[in-house]
KEPA-431262 format. One record per residue (C-alpha): residue number from 1; residue in one letter; x, y, z. Coordinates in nm, 4 decimals. Example, Ala and Ser with C-alpha at 12.3 -4.5 7.8 and 13.67 -1.06 7.14 Angstrom:
REM residues 2
 sero rokol       c1       c2       c3
    1     a   1.2300  -0.4500   0.7800
    2     s   1.3670  -0.1060   0.7140
REM end
This chain:
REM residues 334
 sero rokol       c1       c2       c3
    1     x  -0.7093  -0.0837  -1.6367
    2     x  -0.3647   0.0675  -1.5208
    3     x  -0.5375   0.4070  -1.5156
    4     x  -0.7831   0.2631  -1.1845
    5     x  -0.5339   0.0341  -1.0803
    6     x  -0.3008   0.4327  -1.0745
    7     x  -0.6323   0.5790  -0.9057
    8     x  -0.6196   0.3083  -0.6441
    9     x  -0.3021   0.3751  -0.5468
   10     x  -0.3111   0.7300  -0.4977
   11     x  -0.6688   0.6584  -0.3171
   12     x  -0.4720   0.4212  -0.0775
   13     x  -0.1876   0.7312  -0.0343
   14     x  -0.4620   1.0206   0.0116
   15     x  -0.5048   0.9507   0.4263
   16     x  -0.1138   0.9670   0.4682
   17     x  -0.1405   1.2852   0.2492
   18     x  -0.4306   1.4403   0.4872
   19     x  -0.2607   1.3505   0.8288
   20     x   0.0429   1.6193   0.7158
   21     x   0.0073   1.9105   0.8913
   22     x   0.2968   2.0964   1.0771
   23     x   0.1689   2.0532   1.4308
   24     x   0.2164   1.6981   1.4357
   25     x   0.5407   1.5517   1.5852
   26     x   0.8431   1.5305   1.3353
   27     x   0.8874   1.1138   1.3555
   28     x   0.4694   1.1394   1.2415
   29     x   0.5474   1.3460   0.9512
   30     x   0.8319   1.1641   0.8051
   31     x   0.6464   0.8414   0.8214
   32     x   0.3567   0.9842   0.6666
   33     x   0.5816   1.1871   0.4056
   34     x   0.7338   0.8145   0.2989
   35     x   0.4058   0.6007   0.3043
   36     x   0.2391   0.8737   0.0601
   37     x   0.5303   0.8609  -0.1777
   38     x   0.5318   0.4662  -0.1762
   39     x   0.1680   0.5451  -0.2466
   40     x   0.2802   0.7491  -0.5400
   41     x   0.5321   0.5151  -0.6845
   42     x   0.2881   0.2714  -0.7223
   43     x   0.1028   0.4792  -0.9021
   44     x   0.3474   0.5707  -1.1701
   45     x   0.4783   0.2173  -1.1725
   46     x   0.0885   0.1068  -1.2784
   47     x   0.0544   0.3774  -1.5189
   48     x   0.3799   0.2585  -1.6829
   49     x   0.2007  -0.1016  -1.7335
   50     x   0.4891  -0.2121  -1.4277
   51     x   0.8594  -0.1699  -1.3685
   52     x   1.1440  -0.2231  -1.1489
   53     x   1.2440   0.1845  -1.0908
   54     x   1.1609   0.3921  -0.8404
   55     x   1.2224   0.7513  -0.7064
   56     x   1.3915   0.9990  -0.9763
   57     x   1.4594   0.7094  -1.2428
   58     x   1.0865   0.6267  -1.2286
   59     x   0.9568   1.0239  -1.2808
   60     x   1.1948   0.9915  -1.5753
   61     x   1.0247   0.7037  -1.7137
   62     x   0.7109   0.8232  -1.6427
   63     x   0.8419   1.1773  -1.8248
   64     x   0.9584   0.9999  -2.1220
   65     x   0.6641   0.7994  -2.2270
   66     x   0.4398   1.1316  -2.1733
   67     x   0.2735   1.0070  -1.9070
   68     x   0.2805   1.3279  -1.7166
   69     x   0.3865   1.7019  -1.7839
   70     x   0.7122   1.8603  -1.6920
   71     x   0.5570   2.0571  -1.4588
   72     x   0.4075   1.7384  -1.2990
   73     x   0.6902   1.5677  -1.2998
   74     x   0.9079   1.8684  -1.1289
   75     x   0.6247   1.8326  -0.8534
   76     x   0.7165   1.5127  -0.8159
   77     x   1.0815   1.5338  -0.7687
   78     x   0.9987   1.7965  -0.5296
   79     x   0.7956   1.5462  -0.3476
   80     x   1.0824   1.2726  -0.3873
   81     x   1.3267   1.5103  -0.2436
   82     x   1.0981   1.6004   0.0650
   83     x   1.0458   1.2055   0.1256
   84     x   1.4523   1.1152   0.1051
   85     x   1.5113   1.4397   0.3771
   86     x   1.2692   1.2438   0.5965
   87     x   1.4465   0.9119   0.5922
   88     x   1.7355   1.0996   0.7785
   89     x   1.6278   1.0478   1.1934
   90     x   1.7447   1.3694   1.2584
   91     x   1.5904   1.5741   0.9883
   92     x   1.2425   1.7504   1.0860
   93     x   0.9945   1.7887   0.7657
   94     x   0.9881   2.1704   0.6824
   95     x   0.6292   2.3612   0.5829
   96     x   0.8217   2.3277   0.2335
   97     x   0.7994   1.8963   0.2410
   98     x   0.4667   1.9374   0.3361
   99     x   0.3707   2.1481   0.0490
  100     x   0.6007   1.9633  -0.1840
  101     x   0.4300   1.6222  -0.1116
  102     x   0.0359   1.7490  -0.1201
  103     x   0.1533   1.9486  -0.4574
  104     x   0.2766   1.6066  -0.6322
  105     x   0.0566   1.4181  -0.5131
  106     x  -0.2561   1.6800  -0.6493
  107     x  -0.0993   1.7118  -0.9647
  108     x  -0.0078   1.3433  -1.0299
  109     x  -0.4334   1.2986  -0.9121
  110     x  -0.5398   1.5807  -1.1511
  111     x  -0.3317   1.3998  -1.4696
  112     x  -0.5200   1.0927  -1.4028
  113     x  -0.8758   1.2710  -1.3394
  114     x  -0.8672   1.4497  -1.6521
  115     x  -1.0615   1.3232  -1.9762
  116     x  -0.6937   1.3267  -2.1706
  117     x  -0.5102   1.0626  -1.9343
  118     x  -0.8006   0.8298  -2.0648
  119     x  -0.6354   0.8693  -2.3979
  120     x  -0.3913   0.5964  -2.5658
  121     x  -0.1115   0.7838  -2.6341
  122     x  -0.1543   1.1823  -2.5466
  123     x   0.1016   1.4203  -2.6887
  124     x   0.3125   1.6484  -2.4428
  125     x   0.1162   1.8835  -2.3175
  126     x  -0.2167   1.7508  -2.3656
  127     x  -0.2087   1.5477  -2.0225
  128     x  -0.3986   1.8570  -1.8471
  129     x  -0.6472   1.9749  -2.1939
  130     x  -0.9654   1.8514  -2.3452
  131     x  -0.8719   1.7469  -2.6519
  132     x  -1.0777   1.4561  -2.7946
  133     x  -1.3699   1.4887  -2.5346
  134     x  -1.6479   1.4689  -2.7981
  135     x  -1.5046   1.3422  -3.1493
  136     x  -1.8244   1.2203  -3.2865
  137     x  -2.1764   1.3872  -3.3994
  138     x  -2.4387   1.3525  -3.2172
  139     x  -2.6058   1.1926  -3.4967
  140     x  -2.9436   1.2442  -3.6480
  141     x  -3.2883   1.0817  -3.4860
  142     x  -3.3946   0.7239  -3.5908
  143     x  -3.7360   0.6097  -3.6222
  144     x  -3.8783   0.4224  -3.3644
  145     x  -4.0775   0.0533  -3.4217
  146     x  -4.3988   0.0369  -3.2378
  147     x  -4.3786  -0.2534  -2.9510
  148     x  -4.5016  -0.5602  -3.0873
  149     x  -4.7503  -0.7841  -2.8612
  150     x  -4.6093  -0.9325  -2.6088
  151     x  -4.6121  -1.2812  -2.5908
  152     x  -4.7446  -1.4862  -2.2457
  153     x  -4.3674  -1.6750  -2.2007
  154     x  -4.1924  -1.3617  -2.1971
  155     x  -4.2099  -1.2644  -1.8255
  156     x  -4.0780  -1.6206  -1.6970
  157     x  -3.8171  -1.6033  -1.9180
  158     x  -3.7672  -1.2533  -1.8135
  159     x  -3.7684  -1.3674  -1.4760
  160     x  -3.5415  -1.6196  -1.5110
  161     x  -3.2587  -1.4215  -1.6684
  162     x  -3.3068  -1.1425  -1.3754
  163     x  -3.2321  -1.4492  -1.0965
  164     x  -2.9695  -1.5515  -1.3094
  165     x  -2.8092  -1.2620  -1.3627
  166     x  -2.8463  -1.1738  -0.9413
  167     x  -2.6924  -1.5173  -0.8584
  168     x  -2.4007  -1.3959  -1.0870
  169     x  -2.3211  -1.0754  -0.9133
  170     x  -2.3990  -1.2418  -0.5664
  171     x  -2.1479  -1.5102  -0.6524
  172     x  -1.8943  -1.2581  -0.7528
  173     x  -1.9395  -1.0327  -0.4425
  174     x  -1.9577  -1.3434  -0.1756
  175     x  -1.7761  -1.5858  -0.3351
  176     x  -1.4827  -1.4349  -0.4810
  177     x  -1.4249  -1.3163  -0.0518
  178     x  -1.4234  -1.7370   0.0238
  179     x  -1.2118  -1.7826  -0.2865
  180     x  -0.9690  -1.5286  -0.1432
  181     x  -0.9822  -1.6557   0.2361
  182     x  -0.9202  -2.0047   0.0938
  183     x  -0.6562  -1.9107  -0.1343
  184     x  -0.4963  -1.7556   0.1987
  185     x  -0.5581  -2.1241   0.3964
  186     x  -0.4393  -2.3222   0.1114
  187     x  -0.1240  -2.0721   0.1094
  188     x  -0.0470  -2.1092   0.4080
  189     x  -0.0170  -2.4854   0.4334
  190     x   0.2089  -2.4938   0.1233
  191     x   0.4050  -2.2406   0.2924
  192     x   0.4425  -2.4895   0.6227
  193     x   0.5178  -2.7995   0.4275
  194     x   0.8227  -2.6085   0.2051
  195     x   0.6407  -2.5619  -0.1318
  196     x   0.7119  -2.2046  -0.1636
  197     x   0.5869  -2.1418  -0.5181
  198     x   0.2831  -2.3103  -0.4964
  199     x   0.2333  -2.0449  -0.1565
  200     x   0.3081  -1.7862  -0.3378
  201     x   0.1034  -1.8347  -0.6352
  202     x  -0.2250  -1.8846  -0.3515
  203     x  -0.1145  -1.5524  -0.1884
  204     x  -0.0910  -1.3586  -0.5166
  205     x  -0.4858  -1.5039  -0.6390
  206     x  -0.5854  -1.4005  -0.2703
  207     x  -0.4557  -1.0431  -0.3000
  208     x  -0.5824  -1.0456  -0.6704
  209     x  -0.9275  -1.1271  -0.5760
  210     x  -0.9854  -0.9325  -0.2883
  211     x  -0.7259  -0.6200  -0.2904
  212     x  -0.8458  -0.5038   0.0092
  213     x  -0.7338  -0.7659   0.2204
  214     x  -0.3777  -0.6743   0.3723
  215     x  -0.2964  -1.0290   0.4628
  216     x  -0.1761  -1.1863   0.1205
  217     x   0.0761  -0.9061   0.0983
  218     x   0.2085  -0.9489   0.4597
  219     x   0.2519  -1.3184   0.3880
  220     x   0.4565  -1.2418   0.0582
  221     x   0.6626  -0.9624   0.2633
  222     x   0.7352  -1.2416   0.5364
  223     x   0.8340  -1.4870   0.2343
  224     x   1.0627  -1.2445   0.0588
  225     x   1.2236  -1.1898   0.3807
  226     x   1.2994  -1.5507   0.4419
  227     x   1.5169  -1.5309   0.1203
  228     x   1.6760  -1.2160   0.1681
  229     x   1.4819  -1.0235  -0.1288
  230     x   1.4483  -0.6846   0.0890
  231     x   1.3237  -0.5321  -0.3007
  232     x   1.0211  -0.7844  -0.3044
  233     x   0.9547  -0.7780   0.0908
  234     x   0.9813  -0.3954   0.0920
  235     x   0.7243  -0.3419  -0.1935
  236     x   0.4600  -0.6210  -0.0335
  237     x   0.4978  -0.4725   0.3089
  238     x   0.4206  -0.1784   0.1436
  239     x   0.0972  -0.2678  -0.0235
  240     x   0.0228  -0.4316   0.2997
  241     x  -0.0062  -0.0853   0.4657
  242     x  -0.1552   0.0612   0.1698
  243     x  -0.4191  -0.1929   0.1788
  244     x  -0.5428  -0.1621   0.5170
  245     x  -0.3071   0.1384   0.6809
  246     x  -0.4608   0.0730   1.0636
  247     x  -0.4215  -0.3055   1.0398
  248     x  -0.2035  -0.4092   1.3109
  249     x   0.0127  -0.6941   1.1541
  250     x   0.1065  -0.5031   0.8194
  251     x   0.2262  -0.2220   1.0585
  252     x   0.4317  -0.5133   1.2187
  253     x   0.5355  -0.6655   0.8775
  254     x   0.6506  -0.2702   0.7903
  255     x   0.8508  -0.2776   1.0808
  256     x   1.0097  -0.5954   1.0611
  257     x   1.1021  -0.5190   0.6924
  258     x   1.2603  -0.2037   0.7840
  259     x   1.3923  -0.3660   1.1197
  260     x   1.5733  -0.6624   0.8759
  261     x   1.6771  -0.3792   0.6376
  262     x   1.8957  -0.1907   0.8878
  263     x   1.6585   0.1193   0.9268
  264     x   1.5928   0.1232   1.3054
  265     x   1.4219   0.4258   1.3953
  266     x   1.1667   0.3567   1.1358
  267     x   1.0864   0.0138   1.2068
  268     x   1.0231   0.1660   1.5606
  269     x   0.7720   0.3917   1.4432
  270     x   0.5686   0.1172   1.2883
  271     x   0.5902  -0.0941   1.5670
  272     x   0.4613   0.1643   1.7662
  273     x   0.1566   0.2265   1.5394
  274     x   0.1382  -0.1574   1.5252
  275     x   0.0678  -0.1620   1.9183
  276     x  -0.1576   0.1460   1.8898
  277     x  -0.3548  -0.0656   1.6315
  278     x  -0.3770  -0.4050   1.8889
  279     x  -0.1860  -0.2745   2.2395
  280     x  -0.1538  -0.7123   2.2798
  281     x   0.0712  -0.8311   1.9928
  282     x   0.3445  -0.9462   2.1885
  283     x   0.5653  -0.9964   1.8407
  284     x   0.5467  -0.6236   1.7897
  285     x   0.5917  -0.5570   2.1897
  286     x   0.8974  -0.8068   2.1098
  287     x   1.0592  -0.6864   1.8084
  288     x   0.9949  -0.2793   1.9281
  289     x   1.2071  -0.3735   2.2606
  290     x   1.4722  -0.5106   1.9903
  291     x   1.4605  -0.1712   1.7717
  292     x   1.4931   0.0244   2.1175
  293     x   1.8116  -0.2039   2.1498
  294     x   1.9637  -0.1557   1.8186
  295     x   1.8750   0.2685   1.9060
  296     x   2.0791   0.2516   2.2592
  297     x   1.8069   0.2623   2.4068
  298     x   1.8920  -0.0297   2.5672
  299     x   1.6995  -0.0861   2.9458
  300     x   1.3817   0.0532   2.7501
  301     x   1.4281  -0.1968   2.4913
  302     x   1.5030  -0.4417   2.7635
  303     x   1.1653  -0.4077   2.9488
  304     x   0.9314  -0.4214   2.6181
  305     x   1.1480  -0.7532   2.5660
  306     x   1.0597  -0.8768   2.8804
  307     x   0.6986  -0.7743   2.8858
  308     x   0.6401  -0.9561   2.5382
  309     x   0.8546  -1.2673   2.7068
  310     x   1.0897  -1.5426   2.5140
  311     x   1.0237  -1.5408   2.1200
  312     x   1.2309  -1.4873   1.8330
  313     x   1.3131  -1.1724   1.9640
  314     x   1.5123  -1.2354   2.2153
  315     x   1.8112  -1.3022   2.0718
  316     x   1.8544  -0.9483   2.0404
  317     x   1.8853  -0.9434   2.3937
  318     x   2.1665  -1.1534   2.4669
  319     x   2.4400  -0.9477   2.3627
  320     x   2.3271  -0.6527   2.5669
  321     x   2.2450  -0.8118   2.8843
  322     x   2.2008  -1.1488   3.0664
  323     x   1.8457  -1.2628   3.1145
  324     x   1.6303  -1.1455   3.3902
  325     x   1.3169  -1.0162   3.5585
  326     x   1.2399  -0.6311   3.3985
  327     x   1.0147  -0.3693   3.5739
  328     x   0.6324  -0.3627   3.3621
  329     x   0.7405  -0.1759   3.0281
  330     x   0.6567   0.2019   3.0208
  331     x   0.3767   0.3404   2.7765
  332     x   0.4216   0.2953   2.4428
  333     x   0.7841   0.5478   2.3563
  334     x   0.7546   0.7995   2.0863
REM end
């Protein structure tokens, strides 16, 4: 189980990891460098059964239980170090990031394809061999009854089991998707009448049974947020994006996590891909215009403000400049 749920992860990572390429603008790269490393921190953090630590303290856990090689998990910190350079604004990713972060992130997927990371406990070095691949015979031929005469009640019953056994996997395809939209709707209303745990516990069955479905994690992002618990809203925001990386509202949750946590110029990139995803969401034209403002970039941020109109945005407004009527916002800034 935490071996696919470590494969999903790094599945949900691999488009960040194939949109690197050096002739791409430096803002693109770094936010693709740091969405393939959350990518690959949820990976490790699944194969370690799930834990609190991330970055270096996390490849040392991961190290220390021989989950990985040395040599995979000096990849890794490669990779880590490339993705901390990109947080700085000013810092463009190098050829050598770019490497760095495909390198980990090939390794890390070549531990977990091998026939030795299906293995309890593997011994260091073994994560890459073949050790234990066949540890059986093949065993020796049996004979063979002859087929006895088959009796006239056999094909209903036959029959029967078949329809059975189709409504089964037709429930569990179709209805597990209404369980999760429900569990979203039920959510939801405990969330707008103040029972926060019982909202929580419907948004954590909705992202369980359908882990697809970006919503549930923006939800839990939004919630953390409300309570100050940037750790909790950072990682569902993540798994948000993860989940569905072109869905316009967990760009927006990204950004308004990173815009809440202080990190402007990042929370403007995700806004931006947020309004490339649905060019209409006034809450991201909103909350990019306040970004702009926190940058300097003050008039630009001004006219985005004004183009999305009066929300809970524009309170970033008021301390820059009194209310008024804004030119048409320009296209969307890189």
């Amino acid at each position: 189980m935490q071996q696919r749920h470590a494969q999903a992860a790094l599945d949900s990572a691999r488009p960040a990891i194939a949109r690197l390429d050096r002739s791409r603008h430096a803002e693109e790269l770094a936010a693709d460098l740091i969405e393939a490393w959350a990518g690959v921190e949820t990976a490790l953090r699944s194969l370690l059964g799930g834990t609190p630590l991330s970055g270096q303290a996390l490849i040392r856990e991961a190290r220390q239980r021989q989950m990985i090689t040395l040599d995979q998990a000096n990849a890794l910190a490669e990779f880590h170090a490339a993705r901390e350079r990109s947080q700085d604004t000013s810092y463009h990713p190098s050829d050598a990031d770019i490497n760095a972060a495909r390198e980990g992130f090939l390794k890390l997927e070549a531990s977990l394809m091998t026939p030795a990371a299906t293995s309890a406990q593997p011994t260091p070095g073994e994560a890459m061999s073949t050790k234990g691949l066949r540890t059986t015979p093949l065993g020796t031929p049996q004979p063979v009854a002859l087929p006895s005469e088959r009796k006239p009640w056999v094909i209903p019953v036959v029959t029967l089991v078949v329809i059975a056994v189709l409504g089964g996997i037709a429930w569990a395809v179709f209805g597990r998707g209404d369980g999760s939209s429900s569990s979203i709707t039920k959510g939801v209303e405990y969330w707008q009448h103040g029972q926060r745990e019982l909202a929580a516990a419907e948004f954590s069955r909705a992202a369980r049974d359908n882990p697809k479905d970006a919503l549930p994690h923006v939800y839990l992002s939004r919630m953390a947020r409300e309570v100050a618990n940037m750790t909790l809203a950072g990682q569902e925001a993540t798994l948000a994006v993860q989940a569905e990386p072109n869905n316009a509202v967990a760009l927006r949750e990204m950004g308004s996590y990173l815009l809440a946590a202080g990190n402007y110029e990042l929370a403007r990139r995700f806004y931006v891909r947020a309004l490339q995803a649905s060019p209409d969401d006034r809450t991201a034209q909103g909350f990019l215009g306040c970004a702009l403002i926190k940058l300097g970039r003050i008039d630009e941020g001004m006219r985005w403000m004004n183009r999305a109109g009066q929300g809970s945005w524009s309170g970033c407004a008021q301390a820059v400049a009194p209310p008024g009527t804004m030119p048409p916002a320009p296209a969307i800034p890189r």
